[in-house]
C-alpha positions in Angstrom: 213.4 146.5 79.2 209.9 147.5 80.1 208.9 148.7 76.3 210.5 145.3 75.2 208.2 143.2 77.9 205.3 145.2 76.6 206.0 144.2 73.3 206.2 140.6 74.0 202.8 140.7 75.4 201.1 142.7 72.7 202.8 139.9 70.0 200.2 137.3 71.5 197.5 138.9 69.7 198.1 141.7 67.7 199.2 140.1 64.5 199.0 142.5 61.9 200.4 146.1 62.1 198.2 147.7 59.5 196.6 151.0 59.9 193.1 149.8 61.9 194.9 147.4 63.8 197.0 150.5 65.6 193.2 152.4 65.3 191.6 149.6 67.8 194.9 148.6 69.5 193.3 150.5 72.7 190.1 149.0 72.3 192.1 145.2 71.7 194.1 146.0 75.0 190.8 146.7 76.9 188.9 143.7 75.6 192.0 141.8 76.1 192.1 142.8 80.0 188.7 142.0 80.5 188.7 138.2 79.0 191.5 138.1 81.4 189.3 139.2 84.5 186.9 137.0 83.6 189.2 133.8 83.2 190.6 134.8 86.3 187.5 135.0 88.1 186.5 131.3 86.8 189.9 130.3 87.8 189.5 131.8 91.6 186.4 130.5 92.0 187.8 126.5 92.4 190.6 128.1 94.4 188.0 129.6 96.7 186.7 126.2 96.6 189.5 124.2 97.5 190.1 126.8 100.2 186.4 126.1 102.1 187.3 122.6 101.8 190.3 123.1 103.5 189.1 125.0 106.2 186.5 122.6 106.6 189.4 119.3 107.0 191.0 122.2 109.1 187.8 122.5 111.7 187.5 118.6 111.5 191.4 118.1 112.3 191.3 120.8 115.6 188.2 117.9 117.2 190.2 115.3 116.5 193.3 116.8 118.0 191.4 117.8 121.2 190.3 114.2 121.2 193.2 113.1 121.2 194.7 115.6 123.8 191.7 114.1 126.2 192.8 110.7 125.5 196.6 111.5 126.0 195.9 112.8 129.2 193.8 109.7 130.4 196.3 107.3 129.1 199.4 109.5 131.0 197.3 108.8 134.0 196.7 105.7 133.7 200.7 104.6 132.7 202.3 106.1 136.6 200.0 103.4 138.0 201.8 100.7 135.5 205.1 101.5 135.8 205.1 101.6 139.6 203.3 98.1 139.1 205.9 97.3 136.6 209.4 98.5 138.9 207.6 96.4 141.9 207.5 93.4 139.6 211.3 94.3 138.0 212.2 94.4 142.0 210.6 90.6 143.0 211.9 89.1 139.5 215.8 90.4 140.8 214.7 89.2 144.1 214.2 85.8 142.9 216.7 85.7 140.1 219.1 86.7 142.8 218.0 83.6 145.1 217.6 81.0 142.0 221.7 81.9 141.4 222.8 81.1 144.9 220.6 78.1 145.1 222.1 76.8 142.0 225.5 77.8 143.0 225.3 76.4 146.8 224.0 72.8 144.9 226.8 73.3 142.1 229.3 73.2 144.9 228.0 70.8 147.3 226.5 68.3 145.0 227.7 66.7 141.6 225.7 65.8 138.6 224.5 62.8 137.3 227.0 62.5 134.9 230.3 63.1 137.4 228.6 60.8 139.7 228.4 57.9 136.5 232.0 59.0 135.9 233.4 58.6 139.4 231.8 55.2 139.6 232.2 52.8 136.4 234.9 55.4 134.7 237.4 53.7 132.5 240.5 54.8 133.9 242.3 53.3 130.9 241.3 55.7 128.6 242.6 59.0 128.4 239.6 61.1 127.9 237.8 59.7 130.7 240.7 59.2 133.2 240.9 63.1 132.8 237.1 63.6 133.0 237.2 61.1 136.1 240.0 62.8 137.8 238.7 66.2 137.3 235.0 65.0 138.8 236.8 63.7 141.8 238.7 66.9 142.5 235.0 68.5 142.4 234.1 65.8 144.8 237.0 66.5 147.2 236.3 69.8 147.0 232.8 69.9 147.4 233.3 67.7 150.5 235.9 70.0 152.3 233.3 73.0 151.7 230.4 71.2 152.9 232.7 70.6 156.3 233.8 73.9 156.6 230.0 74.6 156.2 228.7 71.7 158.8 231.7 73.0 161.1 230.6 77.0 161.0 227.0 76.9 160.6 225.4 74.0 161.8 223.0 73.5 158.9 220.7 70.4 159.3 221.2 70.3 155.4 225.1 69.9 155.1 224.8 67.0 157.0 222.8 65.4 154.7 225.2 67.0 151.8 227.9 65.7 153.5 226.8 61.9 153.8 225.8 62.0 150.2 229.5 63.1 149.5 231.2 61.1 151.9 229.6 57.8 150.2 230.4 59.1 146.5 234.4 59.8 148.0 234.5 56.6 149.2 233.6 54.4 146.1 235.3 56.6 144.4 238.6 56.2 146.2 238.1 52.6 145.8 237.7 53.0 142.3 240.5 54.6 142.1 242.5 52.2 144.1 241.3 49.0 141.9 242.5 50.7 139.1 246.3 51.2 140.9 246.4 47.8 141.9 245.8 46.5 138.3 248.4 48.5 137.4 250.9 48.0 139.6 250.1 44.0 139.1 250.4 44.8 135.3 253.9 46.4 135.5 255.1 43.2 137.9 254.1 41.2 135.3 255.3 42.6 131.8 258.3 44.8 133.6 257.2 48.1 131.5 257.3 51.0 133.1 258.3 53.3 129.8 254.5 54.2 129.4 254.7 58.3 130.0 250.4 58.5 130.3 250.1 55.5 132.6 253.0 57.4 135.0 251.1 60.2 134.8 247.8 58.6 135.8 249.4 56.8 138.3 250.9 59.8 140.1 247.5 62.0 139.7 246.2 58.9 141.5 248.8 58.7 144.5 248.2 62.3 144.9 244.8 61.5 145.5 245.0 58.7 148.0 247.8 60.2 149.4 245.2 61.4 152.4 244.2 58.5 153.2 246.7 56.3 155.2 244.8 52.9 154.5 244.9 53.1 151.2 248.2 55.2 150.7 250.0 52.7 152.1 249.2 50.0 149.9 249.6 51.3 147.1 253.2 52.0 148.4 253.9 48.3 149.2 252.2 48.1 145.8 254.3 49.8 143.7 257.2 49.0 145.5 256.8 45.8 145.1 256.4 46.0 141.3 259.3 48.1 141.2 261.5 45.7 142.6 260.9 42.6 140.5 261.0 44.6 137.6 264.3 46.1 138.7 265.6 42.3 139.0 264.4 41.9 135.7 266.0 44.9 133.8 269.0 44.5 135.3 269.3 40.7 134.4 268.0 41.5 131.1 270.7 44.3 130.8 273.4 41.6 131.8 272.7 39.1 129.0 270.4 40.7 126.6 271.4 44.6 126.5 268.6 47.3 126.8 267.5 50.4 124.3 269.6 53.1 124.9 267.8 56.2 126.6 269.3 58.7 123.9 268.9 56.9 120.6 265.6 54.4 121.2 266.2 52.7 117.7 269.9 51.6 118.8 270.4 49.1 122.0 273.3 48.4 124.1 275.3 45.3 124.5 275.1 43.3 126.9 276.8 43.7 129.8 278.2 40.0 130.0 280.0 40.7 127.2 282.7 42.8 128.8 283.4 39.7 131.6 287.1 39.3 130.0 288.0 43.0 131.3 287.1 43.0 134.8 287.1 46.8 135.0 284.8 47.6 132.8 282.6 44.8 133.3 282.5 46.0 137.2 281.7 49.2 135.4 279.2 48.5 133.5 277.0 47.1 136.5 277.8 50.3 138.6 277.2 52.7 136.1 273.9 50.7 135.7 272.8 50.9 138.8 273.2 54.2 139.2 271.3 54.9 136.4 268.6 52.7 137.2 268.7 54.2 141.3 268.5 58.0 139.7 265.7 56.9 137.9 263.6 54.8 140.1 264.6 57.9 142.6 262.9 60.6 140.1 260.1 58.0 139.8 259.2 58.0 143.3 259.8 61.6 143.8 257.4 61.7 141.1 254.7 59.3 142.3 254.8 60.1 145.8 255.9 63.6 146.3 257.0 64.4 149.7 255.8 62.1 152.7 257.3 62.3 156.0 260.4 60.8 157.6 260.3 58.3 159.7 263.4 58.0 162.7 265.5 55.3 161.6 268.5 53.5 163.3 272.0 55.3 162.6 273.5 54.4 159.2 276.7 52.2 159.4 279.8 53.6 158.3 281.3 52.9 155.5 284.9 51.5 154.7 286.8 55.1 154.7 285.2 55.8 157.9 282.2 58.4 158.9 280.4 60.0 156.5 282.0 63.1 154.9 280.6 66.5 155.5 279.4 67.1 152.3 277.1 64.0 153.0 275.9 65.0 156.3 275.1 68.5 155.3 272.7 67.2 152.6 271.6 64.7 154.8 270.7 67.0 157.5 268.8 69.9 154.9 266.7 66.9 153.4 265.6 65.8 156.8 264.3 69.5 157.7 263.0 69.4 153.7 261.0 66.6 154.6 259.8 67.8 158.0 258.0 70.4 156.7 255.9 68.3 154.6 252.3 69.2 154.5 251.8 65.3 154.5 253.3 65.3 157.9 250.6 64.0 159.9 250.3 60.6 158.1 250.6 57.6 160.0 252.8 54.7 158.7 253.5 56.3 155.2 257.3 55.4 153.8 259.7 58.4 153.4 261.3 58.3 149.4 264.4 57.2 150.5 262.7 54.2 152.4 261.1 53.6 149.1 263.8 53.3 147.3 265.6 51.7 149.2 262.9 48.6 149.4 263.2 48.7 145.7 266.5 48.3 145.6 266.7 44.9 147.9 266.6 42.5 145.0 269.4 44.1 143.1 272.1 43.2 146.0 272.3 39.6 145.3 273.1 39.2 141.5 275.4 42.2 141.7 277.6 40.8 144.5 277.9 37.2 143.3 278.9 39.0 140.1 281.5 41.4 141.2 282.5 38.6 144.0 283.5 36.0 141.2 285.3 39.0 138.8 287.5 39.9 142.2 288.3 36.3 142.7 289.2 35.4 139.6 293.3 36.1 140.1 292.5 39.8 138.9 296.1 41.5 138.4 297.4 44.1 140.6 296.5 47.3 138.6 293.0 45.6 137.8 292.2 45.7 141.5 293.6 49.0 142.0 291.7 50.6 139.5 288.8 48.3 140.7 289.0 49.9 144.2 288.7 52.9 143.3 285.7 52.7 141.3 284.1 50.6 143.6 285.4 53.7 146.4 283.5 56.6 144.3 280.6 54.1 143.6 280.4 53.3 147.2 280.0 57.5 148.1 277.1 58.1 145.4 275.0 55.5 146.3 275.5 56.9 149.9 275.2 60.5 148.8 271.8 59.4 146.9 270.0 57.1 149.0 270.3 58.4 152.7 269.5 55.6 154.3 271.4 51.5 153.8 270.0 49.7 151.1 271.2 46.7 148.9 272.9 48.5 146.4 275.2 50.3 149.1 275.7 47.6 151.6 276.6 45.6 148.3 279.1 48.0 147.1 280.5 48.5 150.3 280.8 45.3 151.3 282.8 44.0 147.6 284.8 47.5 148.4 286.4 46.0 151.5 287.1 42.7 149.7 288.8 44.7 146.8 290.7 46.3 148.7 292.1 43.5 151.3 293.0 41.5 147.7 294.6 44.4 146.8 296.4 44.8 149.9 297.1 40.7 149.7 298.3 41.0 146.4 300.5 44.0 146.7 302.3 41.8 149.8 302.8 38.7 148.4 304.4 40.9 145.6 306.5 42.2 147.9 307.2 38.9 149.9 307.7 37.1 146.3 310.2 40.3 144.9 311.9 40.5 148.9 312.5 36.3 148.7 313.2 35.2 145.3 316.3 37.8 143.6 315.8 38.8 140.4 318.2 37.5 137.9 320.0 39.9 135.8 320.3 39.7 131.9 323.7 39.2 130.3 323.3 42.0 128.1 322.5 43.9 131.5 319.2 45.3 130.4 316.3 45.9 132.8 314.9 43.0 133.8 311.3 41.2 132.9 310.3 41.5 136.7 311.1 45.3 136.7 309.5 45.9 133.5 306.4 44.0 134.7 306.5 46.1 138.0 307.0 49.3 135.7 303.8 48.2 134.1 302.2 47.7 136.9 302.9 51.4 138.1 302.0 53.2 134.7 298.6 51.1 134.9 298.5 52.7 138.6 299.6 55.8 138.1 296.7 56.3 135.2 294.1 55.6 137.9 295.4 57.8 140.3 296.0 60.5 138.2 292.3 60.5 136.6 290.6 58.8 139.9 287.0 59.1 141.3 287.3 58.5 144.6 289.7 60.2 147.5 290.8 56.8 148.6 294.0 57.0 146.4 295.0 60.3 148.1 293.6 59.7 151.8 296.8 59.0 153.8 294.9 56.3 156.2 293.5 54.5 153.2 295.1 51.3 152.3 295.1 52.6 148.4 296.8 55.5 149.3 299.1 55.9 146.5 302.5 56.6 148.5 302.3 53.2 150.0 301.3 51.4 146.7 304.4 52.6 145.1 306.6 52.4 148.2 305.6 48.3 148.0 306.4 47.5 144.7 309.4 49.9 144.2 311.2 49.6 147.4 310.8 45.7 146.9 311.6 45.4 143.5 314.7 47.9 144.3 315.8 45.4 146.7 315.5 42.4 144.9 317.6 44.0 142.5 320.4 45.2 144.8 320.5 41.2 146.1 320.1 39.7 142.4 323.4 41.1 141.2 325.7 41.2 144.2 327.7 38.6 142.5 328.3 40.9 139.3 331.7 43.5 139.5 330.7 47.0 140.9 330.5 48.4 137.6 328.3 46.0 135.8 325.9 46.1 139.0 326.1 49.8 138.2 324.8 49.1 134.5 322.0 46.5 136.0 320.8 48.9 138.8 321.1 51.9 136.7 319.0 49.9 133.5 316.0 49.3 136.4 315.8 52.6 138.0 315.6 54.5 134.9 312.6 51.8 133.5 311.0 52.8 136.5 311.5 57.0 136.5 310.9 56.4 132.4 307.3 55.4 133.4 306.6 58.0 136.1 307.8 60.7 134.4 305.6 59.7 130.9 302.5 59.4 133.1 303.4 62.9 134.6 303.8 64.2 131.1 300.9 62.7 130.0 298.2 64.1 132.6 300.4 67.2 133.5 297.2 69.8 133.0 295.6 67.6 135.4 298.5 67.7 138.2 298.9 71.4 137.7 295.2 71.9 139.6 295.6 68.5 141.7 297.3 68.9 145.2 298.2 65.7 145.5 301.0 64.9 143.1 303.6 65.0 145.9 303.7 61.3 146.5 304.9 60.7 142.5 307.9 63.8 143.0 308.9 62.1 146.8 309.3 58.8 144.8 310.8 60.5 141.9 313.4 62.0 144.4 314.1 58.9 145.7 314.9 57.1 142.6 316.8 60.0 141.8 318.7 59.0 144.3 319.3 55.8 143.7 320.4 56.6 140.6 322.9 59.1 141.6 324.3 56.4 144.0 324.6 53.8 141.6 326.1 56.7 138.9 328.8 57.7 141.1 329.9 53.8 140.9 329.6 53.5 137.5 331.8 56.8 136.7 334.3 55.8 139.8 334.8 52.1 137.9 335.0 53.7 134.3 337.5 56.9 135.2 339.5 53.9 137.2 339.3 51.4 134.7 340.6 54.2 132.0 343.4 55.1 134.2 344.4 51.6 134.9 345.2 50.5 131.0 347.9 53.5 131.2 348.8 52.7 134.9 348.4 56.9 135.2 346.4 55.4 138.4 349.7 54.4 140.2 351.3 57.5 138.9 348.4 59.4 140.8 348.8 57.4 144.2 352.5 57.7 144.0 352.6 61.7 143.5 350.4 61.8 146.8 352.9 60.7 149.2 356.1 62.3 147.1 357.5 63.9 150.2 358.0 67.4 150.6 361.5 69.6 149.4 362.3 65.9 147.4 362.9 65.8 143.5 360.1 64.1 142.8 361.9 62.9 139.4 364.7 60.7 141.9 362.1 58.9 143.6 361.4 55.4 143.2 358.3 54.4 140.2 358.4 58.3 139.0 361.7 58.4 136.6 361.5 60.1 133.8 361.3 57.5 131.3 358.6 55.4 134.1 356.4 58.3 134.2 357.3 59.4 130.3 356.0 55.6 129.4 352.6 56.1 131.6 351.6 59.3 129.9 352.4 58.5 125.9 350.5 55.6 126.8 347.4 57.5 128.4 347.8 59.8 125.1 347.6 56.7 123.0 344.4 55.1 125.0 342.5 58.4 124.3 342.7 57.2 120.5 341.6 53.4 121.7 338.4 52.2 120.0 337.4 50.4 123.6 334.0 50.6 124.5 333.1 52.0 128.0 330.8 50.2 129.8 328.0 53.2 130.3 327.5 52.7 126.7 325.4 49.4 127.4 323.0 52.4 129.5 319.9 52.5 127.9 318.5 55.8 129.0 320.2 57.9 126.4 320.4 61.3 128.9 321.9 59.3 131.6 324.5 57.7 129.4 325.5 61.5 127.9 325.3 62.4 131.2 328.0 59.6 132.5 329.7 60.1 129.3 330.5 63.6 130.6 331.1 62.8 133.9 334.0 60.4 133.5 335.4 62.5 130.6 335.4 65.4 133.3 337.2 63.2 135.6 339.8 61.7 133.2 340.7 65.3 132.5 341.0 66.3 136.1 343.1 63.6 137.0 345.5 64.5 133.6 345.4 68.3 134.7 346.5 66.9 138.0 349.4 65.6 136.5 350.1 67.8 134.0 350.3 70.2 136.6 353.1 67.9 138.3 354.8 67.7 135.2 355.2 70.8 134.8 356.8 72.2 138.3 360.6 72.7 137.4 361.0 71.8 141.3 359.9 68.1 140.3 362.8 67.7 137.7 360.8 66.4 134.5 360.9 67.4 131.1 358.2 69.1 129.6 358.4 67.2 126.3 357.0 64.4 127.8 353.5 66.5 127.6 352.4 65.9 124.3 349.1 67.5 124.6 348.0 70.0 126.7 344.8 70.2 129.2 342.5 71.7 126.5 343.2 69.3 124.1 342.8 66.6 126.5 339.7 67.6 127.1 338.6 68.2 123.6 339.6 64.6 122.7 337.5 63.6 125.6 334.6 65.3 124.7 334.3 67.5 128.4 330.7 69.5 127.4 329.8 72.2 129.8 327.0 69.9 131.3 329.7 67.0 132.6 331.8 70.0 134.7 328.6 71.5 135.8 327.3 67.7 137.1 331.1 67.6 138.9 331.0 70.8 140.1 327.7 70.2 141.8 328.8 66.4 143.3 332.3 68.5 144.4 
């Protein structure tokens, strides 16, 4: 590697490799070393140059430096002095920062700016943006006044009484701001009777709440609004007799007017109830809403109403909402109205149009069932109103007081029925059939029955109630009964049967279908027991007057065949005689009587029970006297047949069985004598 290096180097300037050129190759390689020395001595010397220079920016670098060093150490000196200057300075500016932040937080709370104070006096309650604005600088205001007491109170500072006079006169013209603005309103609403604006309510309640501390003005605006409320009560509900209203739930329909329904009394009575208690709920949430919870004055005992004292129910919600009320923080107010005082001046001008109204439907010869069902609507009516409103008010006394009139027309009505039913018979049909009265009184107790069984009030099943559904049915059955019984005395015993029969069964028909009908409702109700004791008793009745029938019929059947005589005259054969030798019971006499009871079994004679028109108690009959007839021929079949008696069996010419079968004896007809046995 070494010989190859050389080689490279000698290649620069030996050229030709001829004979004297490898003679004076030492002599080229000396003079070739020293034009090297020499070019690196020329070269050296600017490096030895450069080198001086640097030393010399070296030496000059090394003064500056301790220059610097000199002037480092002064200015180290001299910056402990300004940073203890500086942290002193850092220390006051906190210091005052510190004080300019309470001082602008003790005026922030204790005075109002410029703008809040233009806001609380000349602010456009109207509008929304700057009701809220307004309403939100006067709680600021009321607050800033109850700190700035508290303050005055604690600390004595000559300065919060100033504060507090500045705030006391901004409170006050703002309160009456705010009460100008409530009056409008409440003038507004008297005079278009719309209260259906949800921002104005709003406003209006924000506002109570606001004035609600202050007795003078707290109480105006109650015997403002109150009054407002009433005339536009008045006016909705006369406008919802002959005009109709929007319904709540579909605003684009509206409802008919209430005048409309004046030909059905019940519904028409209805109609305003269900009105007012709609409107009472309302204007009770409306209050609630506006006023909150004020305190409860004493007031004089509450009448009773028509059933007697209040229920326990009533009471007990009475009594929480009194202690509810006690505990109000607004308890210390002087002369404020309690919500059910409120509502229950709002409710004064509803009394009069709604009992001229229900006065002329009751006197306008309303039926029987009409009042009924009317007395019992007006009865659960009568309990709401007294359950929602704790105290007497229009609506109530109203109610109550057309309650008591329903009911003593009812109780006139149902008399004069009677009286009517008691002094005038009722004439029978000649076809027998149940007669128009019953039917109409058969009517009258389905109609009856249909209230009872899906009533709202307890009158119907209060035992001291004049409603009370035992007594309703025991006047118009036990009369109508009666007037029956005296209506076909003239008539045989049979046909009386048929006509009492015909009646009682109309009357069970219509119980029994209006048991049927609302039987899922029975099953949980306790007081189905009057229907089943009347039920019992017509099933009586009935039994009484089926016995006759069946009696008349077996004796009637017997009679065309004389098998009746034959019957009386085997009952006093004497004993140990032939019964055969005695007089009336030969053998041909008695052979005679029983081909010709064989022969009437065939007769196409219609019984009378047939004219029945309950189908069950005419199969029921049916099987009754058949049962009979066959008794009475096994009775004598059985004489017949003693050898001791001296007859001959071939006057027999059918035997029991068949008897029966050609009567038609069911299982149900022996069972029915059996049970009568």
């Amino acid at each position: 590697v070494a010989m190859l290096e050389a080689l490279d180097a000698i290649s620069e300037f030996y050229n030709d490799n001829t004979v004297d050129a490898r003679r004076m190759l030492k002599q080229d390689l000396e003079l070739q070393n020293i034009q090297l020395a020499k070019r690196f001595l020329s070269e050296f010397d600017e490096v030895k140059t450069r080198i001086t220079a640097v030393e010399n920016l070296s030496s000059n670098l090394q003064a500056a430096c301790n220059i610097l060093e000199s002037k480092v150490k002064n200015a180290d000196e001299n910056m402990k002095s300004f940073m203890e200057k500086a942290s002193e300075l850092e220390n006051k500016r906190n210091h005052f920062s510190s004080q300019s932040k309470e001082i602008q937080l003790f005026l922030s709370r204790f005075q109002l700016s410029d703008d809040e104070v233009d806001l609380l006096y000349h602010a456009n309650l109207d509008n929304a943006d700057s009701a809220e604005k307004f309403f939100d600088s006067l709680g600021r205001l009321k607050a800033a006044y109850s700190d700035c007491k508290s303050m005055v109170e604690k600390h004595f500072k000559s300065v919060g009484f100033e504060l507090l006079e500045i705030l006391g006169q901004h409170q006050e013209t703002a309160y009456q701001h705010l009460f100008d603005w409530v009056k409008k309103k409440c003038d507004l609403l008297a005079e278009t009777g719309s209260s259906d604006d949800l921002e104005t309510n709003n406003k209006m309640q924000i506002a109570i709440r606001f004035l609600n501390k202050l007795p003078i003005y707290f109480s105006q605006c109650q015997d403002l609004l109150v009054n407002s409320r009433r005339t536009q009560l008045v006016q909705k509900f006369i406008q919802a007799l002959t005009q109709g209203e929007t319904a709540n739930m579909a605003p684009s329909k509206s409802l008919r007017a209430i005048d409309l329904n004046a030909h059905d009394a019940v519904k028409y009575v209805g109609g305003m109830l269900a009105w007012m208690h709609q409107a009472v709920a309302t204007e009770q949430e409306f209050l609630e809403a506006i006023f909150g919870e004020v305190p409860t004055r004493h007031s004089s005992p509450r009448p009773k109403g028509p059933n007697g004292g209040k229920s326990q129910q009533v009471a007990e919600k009475e009594e929480g909402d009194a202690h509810h009320v006690e505990g109000s923080k607004s308890a210390t107010q002087l002369g404020a109205l309690s919500v059910p005082e409120l509502l229950a001046r709002c409710l004064q001008g509803l009394g009069r149009p709604l009992r001229v109204r229900i006065v002329q439907t009751l006197e306008s010869r309303a039926g029987l069932e009409v009042l009924y069902a009317m007395s019992d609507l007006l009865a659960f009516y009568e309990a709401t109103f007294h359950r929602i409103v704790p105290i007497e008010n229009a609506v109530h006394s109203t109610v109550r007081g057309c309650l008591i009139e329903c009911k003593r027309l009812f109780a006139s009505s149902l008399h004069k029925q009677a009286e009517l039913l008691t002094q005038s018979h009722v004439s029978y049909p000649l076809d027998l059939k149940a007669s128009h009265v019953t039917r109409e009184c058969a009517a009258q107790i389905q109609e009856i029955l249909k209230v009872f069984n899906c009533s709202l009030s307890v009158a119907p099943v209060d035992v001291t109630d004049a409603c009370h559904i035992d007594a309703v049915l025991g006047n118009i059955i036990q009369p109508l009964l009666q007037s029956c019984r005296l209506g076909c005395q003239a008539l045989p015993a049979a046909e009386m049967a048929l006509f009492m029969l015909n009646n009682v069964s109309v009357i069970q028909h219509e119980i029994l279908e209006t048991s049927k009908r609302y039987r899922d409702q029975q099953s949980q109700d306790s007081h189905v027991d009057s229907k089943l004791s009347w039920l019992e008793m017509l099933e009586t009745e009935a039994s009484t007057w089926v016995d006759i029938l069946v009696r008349e019929e077996v004796g009637r059947t017997l009679k065309r065949s004389d098998l009746d005589k034959l019957m009386e005259l085997i009952e006093i054969v004497p004993a140990g005689l032939r019964a055969v030798d005695q007089v009336g019971l030969g053998q041909d006499r008695v052979g005679t009587v029983m081909r010709s009871f064989y022969a009437s079994l065939f007769s196409t004679v219609a019984p009378q029970f047939e004219r029945l028109h309950d189908p069950l108690l005419r199969e029921e009959i049916r099987n009754r006297t058949a049962y009979r007839i066959a008794e009475a021929h096994a009775k004598m079949f059985a004489f017949i047949s003693q050898a001791a008696n001296g007859y001959d069996a071939a006057i027999l010419s059918h035997t029991t069985e068949e008897v029966k079968v050609l009567l038609g004896c069911s299982s149900g007809g022996e069972n029915a004598m059996k049970s009568d046995g």
